[in-house]
PDB file of N, CA, C and O in Angstrom:
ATOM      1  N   UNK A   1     -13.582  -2.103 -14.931  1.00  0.00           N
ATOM      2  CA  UNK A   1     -12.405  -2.718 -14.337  1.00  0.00           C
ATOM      3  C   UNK A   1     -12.152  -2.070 -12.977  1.00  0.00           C
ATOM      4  O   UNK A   1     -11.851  -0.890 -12.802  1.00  0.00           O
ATOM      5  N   UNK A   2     -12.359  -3.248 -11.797  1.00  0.00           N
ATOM      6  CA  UNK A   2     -11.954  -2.462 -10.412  1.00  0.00           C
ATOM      7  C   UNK A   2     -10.408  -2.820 -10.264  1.00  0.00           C
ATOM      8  O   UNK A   2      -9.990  -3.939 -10.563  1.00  0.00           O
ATOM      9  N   UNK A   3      -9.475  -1.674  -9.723  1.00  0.00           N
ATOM     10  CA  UNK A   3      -8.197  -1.967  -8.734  1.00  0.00           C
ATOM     11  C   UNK A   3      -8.488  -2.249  -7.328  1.00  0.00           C
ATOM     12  O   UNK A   3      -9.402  -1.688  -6.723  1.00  0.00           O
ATOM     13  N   UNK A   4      -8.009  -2.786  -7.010  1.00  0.00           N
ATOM     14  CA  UNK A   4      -7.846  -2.989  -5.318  1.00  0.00           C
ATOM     15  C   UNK A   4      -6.358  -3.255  -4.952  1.00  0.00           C
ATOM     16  O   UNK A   4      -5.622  -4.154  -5.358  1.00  0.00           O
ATOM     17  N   UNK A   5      -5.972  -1.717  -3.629  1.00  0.00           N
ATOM     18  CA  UNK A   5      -4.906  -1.686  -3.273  1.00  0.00           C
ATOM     19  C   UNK A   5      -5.166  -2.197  -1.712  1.00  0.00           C
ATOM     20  O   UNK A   5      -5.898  -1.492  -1.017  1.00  0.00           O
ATOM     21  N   UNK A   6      -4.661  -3.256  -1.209  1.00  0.00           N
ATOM     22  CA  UNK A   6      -4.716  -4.035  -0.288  1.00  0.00           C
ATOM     23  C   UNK A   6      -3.197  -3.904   0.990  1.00  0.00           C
ATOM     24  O   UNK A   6      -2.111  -4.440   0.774  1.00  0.00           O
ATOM     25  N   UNK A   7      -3.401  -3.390   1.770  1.00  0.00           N
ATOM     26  CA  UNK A   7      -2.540  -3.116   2.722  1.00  0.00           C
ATOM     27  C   UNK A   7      -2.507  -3.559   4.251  1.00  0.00           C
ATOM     28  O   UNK A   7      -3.278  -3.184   5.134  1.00  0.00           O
ATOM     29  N   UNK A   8      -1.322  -4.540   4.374  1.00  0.00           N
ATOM     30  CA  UNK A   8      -1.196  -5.064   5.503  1.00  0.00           C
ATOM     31  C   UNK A   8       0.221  -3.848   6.312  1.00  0.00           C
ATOM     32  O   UNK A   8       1.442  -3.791   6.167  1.00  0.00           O
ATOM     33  N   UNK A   9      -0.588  -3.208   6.985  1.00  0.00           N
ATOM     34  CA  UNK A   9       0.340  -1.848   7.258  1.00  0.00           C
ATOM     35  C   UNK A   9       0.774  -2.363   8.604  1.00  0.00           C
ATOM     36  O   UNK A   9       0.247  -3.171   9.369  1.00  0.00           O
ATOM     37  N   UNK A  10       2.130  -1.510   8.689  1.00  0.00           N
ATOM     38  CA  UNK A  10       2.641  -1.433  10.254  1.00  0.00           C
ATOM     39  C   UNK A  10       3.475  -0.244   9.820  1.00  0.00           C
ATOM     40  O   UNK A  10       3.273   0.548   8.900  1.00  0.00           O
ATOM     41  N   UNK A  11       4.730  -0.327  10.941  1.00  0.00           N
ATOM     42  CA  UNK A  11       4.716   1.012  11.063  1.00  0.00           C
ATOM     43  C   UNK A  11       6.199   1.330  11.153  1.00  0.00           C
ATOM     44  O   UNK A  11       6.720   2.210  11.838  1.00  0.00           O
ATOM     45  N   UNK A  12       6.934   0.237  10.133  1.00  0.00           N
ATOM     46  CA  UNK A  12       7.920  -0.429   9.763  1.00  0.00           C
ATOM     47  C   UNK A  12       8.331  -1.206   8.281  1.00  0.00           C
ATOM     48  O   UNK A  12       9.302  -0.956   7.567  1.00  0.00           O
ATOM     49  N   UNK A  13       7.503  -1.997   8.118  1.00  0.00           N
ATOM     50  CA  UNK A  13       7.114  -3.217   6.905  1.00  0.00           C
ATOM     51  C   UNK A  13       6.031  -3.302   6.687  1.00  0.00           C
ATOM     52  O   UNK A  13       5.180  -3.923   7.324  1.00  0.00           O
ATOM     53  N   UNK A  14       5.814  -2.103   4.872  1.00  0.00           N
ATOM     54  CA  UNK A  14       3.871  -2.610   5.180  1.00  0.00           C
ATOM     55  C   UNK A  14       4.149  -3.070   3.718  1.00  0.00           C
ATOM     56  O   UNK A  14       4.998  -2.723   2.897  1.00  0.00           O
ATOM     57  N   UNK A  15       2.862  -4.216   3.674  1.00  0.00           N
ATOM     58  CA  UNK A  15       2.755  -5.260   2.632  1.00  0.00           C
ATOM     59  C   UNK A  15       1.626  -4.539   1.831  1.00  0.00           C
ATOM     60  O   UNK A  15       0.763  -4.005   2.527  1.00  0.00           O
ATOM     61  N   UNK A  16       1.496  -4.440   0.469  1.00  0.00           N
ATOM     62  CA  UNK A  16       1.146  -4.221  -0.684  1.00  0.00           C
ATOM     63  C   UNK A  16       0.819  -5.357  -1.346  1.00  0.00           C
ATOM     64  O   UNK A  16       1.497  -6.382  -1.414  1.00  0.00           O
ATOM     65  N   UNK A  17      -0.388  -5.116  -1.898  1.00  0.00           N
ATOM     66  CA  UNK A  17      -0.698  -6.025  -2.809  1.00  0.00           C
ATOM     67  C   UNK A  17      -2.199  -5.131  -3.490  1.00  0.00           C
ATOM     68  O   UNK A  17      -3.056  -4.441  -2.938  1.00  0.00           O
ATOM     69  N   UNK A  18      -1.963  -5.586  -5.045  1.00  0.00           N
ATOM     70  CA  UNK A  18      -2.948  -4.886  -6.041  1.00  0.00           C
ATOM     71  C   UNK A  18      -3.422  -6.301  -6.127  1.00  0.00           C
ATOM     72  O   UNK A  18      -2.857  -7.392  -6.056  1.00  0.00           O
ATOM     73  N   UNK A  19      -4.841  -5.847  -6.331  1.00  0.00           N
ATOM     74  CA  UNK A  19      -5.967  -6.938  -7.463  1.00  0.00           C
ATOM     75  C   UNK A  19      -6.492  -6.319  -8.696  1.00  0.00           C
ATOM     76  O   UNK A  19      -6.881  -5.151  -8.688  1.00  0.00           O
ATOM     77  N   UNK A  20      -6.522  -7.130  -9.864  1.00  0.00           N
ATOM     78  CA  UNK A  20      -7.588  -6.667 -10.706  1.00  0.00           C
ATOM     79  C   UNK A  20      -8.573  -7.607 -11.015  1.00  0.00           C
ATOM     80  O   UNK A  20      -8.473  -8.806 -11.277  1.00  0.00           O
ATOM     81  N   UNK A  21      -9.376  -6.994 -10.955  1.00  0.00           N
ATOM     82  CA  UNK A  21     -10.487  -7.478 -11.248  1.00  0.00           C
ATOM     83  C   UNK A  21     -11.036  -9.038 -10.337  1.00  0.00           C
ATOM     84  O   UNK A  21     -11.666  -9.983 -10.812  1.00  0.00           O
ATOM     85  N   UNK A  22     -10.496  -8.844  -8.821  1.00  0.00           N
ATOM     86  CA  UNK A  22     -10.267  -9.900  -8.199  1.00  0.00           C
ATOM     87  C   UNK A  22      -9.546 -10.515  -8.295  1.00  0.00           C
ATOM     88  O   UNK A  22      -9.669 -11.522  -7.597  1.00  0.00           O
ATOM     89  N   UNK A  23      -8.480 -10.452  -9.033  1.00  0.00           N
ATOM     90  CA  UNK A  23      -7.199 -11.101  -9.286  1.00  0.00           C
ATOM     91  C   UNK A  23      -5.872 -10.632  -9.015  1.00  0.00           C
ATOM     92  O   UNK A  23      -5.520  -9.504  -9.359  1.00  0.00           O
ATOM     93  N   UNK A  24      -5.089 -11.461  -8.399  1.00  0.00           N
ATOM     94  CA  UNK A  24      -3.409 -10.552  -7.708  1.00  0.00           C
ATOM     95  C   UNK A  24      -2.817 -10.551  -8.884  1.00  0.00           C
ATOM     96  O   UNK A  24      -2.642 -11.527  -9.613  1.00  0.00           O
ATOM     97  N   UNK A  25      -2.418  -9.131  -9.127  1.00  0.00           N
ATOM     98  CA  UNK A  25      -1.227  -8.934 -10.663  1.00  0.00           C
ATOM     99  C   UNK A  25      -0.202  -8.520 -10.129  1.00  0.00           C
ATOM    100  O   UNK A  25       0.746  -8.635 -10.906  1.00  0.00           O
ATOM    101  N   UNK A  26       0.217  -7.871  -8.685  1.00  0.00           N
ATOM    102  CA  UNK A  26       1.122  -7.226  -7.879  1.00  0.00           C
ATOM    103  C   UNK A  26       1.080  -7.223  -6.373  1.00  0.00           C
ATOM    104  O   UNK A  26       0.155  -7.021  -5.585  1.00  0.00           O
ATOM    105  N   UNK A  27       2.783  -7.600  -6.150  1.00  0.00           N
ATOM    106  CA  UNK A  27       2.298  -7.302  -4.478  1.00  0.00           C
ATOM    107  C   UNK A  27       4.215  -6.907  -4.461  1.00  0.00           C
ATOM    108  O   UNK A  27       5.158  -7.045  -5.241  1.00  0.00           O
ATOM    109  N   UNK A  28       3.919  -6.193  -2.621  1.00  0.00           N
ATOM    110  CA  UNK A  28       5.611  -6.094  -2.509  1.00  0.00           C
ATOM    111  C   UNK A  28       5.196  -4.944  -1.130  1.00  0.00           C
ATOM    112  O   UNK A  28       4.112  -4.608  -0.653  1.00  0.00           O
ATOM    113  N   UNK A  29       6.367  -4.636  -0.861  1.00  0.00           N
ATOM    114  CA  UNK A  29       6.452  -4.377   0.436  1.00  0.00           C
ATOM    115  C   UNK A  29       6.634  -2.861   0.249  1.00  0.00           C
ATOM    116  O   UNK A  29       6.969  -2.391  -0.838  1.00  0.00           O
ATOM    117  N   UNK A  30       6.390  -2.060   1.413  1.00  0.00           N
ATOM    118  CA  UNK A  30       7.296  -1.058   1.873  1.00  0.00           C
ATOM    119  C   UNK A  30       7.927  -0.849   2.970  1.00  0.00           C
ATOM    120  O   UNK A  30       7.375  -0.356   3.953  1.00  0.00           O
ATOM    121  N   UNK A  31       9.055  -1.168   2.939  1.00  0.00           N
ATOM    122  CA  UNK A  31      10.207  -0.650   4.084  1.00  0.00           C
ATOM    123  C   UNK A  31      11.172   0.181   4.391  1.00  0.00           C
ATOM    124  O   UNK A  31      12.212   0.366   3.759  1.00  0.00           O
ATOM    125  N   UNK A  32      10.740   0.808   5.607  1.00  0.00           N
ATOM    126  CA  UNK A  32      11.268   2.097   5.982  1.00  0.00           C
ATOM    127  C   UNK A  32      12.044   1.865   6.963  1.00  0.00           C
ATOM    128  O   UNK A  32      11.725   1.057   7.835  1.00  0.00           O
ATOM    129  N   UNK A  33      13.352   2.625   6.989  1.00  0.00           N
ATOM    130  CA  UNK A  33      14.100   2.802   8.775  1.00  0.00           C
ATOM    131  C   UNK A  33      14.085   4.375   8.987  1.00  0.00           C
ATOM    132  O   UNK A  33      14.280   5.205   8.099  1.00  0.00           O
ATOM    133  N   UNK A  34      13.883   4.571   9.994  1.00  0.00           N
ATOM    134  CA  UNK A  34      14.441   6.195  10.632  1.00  0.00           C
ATOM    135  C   UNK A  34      13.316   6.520  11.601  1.00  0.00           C
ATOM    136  O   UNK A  34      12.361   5.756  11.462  1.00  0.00           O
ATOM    137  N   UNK A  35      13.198   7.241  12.336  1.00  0.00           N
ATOM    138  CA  UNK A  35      12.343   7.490  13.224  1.00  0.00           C
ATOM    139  C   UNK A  35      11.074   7.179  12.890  1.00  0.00           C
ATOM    140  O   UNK A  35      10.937   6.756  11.743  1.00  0.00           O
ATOM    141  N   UNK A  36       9.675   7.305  13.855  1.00  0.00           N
ATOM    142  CA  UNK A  36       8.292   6.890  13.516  1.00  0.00           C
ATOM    143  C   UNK A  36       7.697   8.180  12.997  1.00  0.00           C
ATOM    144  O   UNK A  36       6.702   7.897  12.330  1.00  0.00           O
ATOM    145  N   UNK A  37       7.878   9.293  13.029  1.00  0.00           N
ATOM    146  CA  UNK A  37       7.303  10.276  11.873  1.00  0.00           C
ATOM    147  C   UNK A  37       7.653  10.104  10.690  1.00  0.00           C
ATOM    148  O   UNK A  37       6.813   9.883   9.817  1.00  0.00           O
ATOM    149  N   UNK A  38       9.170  10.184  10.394  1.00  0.00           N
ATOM    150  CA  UNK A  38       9.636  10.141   9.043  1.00  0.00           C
ATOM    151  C   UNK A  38       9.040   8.819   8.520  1.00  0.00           C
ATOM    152  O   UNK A  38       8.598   8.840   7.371  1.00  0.00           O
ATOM    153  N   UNK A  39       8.954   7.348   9.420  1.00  0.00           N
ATOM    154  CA  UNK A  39       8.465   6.351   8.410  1.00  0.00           C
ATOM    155  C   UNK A  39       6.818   6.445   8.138  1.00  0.00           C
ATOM    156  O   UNK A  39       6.313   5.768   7.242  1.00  0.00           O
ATOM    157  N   UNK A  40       6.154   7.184   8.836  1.00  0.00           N
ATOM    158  CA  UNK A  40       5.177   7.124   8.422  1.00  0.00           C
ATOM    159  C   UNK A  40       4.548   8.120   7.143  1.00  0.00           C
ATOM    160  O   UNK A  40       3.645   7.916   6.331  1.00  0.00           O
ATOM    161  N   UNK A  41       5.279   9.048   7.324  1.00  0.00           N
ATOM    162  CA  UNK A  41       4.973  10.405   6.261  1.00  0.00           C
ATOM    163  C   UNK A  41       5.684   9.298   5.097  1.00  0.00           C
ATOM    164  O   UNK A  41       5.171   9.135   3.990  1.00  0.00           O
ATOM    165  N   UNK A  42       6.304   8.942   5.314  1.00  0.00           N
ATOM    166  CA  UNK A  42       7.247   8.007   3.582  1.00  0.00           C
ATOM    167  C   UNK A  42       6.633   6.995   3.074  1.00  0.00           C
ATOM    168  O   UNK A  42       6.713   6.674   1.888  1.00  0.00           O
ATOM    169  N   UNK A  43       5.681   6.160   4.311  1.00  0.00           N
ATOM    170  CA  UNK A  43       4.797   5.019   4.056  1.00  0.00           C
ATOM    171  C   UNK A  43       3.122   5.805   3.261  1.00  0.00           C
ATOM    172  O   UNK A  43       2.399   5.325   2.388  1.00  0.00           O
ATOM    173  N   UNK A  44       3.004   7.043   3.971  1.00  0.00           N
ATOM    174  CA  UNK A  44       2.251   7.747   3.488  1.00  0.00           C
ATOM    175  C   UNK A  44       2.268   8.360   1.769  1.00  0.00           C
ATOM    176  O   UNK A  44       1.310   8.272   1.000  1.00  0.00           O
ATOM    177  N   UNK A  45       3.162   8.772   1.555  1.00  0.00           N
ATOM    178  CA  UNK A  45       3.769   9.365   0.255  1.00  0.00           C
ATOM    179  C   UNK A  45       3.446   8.692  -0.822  1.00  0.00           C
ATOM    180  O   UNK A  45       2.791   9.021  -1.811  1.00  0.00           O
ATOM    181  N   UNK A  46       4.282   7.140  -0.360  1.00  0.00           N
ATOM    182  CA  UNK A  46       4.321   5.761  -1.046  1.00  0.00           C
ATOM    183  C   UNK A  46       3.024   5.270  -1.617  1.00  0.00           C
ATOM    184  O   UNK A  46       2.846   5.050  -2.815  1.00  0.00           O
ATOM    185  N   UNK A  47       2.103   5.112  -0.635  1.00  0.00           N
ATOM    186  CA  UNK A  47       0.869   5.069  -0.671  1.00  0.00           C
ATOM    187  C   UNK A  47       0.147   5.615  -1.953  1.00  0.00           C
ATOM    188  O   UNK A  47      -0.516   5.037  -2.814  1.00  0.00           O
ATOM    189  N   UNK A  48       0.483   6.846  -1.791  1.00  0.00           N
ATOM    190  CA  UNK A  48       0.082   7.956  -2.363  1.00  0.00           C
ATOM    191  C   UNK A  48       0.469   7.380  -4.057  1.00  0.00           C
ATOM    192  O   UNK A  48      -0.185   6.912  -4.989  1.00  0.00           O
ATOM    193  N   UNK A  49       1.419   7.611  -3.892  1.00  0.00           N
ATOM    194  CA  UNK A  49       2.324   7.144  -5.407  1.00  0.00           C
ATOM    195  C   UNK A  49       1.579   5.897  -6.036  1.00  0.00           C
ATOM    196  O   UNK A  49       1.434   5.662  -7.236  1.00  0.00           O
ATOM    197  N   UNK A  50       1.236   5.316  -5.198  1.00  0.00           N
ATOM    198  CA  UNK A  50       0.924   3.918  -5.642  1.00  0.00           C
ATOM    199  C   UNK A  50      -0.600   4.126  -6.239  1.00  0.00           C
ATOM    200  O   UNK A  50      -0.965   3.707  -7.338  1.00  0.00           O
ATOM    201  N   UNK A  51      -1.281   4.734  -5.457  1.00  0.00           N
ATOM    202  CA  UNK A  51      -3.125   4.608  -6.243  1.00  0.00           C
ATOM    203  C   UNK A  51      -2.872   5.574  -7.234  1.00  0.00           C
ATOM    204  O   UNK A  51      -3.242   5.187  -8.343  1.00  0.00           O
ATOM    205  N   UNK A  52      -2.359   6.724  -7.219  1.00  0.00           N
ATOM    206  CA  UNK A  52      -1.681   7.427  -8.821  1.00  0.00           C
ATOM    207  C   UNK A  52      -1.749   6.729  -9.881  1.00  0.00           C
ATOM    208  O   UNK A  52      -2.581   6.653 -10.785  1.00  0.00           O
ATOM    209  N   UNK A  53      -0.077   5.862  -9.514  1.00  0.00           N
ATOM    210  CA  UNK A  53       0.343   5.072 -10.653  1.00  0.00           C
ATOM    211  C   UNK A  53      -0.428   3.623 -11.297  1.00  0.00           C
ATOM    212  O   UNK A  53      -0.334   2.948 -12.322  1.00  0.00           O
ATOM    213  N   UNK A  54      -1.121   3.609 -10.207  1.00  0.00           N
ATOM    214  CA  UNK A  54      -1.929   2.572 -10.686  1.00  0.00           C
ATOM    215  C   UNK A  54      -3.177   2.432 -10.879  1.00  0.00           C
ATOM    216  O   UNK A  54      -3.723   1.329 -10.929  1.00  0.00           O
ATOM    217  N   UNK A  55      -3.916   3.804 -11.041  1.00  0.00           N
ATOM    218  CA  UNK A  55      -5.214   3.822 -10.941  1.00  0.00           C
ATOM    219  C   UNK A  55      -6.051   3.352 -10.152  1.00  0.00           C
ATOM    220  O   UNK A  55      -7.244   3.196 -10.412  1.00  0.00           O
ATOM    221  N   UNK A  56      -5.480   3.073  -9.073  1.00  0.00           N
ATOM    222  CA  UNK A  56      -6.556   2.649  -7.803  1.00  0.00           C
ATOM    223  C   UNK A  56      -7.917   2.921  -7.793  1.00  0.00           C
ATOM    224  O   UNK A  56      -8.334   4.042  -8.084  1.00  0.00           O
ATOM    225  N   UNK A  57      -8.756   1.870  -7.440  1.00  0.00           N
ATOM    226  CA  UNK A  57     -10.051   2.350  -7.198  1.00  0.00           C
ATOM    227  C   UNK A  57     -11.087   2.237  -6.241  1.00  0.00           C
ATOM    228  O   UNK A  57     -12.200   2.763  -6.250  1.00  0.00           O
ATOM    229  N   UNK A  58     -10.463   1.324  -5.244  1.00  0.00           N
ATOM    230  CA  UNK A  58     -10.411   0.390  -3.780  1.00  0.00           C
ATOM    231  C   UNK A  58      -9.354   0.389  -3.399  1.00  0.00           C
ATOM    232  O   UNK A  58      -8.356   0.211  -4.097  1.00  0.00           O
ATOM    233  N   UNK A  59      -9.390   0.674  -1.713  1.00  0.00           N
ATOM    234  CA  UNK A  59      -8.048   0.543  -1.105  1.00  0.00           C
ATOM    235  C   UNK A  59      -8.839  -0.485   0.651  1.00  0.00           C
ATOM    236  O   UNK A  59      -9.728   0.108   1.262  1.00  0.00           O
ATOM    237  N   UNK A  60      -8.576  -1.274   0.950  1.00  0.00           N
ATOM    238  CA  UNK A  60      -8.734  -2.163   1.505  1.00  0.00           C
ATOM    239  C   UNK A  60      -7.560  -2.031   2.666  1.00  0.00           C
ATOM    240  O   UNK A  60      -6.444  -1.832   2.189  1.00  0.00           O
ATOM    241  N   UNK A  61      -7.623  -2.108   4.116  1.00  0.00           N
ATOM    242  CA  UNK A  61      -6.528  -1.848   5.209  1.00  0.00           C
ATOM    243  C   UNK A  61      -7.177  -3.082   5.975  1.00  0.00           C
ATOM    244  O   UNK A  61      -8.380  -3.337   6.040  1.00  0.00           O
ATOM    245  N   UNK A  62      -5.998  -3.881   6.608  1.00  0.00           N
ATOM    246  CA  UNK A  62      -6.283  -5.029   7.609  1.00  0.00           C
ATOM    247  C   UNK A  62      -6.834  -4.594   8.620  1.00  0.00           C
ATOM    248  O   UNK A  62      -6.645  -3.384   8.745  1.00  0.00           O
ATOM    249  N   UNK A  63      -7.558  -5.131   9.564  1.00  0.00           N
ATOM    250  CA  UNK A  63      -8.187  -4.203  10.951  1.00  0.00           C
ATOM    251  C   UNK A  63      -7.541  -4.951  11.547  1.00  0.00           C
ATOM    252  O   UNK A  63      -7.448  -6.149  11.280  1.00  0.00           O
ATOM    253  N   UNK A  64      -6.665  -4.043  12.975  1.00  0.00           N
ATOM    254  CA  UNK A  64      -6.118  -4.714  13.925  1.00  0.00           C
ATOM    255  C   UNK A  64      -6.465  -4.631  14.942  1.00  0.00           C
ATOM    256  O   UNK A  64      -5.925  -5.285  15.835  1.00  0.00           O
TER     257      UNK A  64
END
């Protein structure tokens, strides 16, 4: 069984979305206000929390 954590990041509102097994079971946002260090260390954290809790096993980032 693969996870895939899929991230449409910025640096403000970043979009989340899990697959399993090629399939979307989850998606949702993260949004931050306060300066651009603090949102990024929190978008970072988040991140973090997320392939933890969900056993991540692929993480996939949009190229801009």
């Amino acid at each position: 069984m693969s996870k895939l954590l899929a991230l449409d990041q910025s640096s403000k509102i970043t979009g989340v979305a899990i697959f399993e097994d090629g399939k979307l079971c989850k998606y949702s946002k993260i949004d931050v206000d306060g300066e651009l260090p603090y949102r990024l260390t929190e978008i970072r954290n988040r991140v973090k929390n997320i392939i933890v809790e969900e056993n991540i096993t692929e993480v996939a980032i949009e190229d801009i």
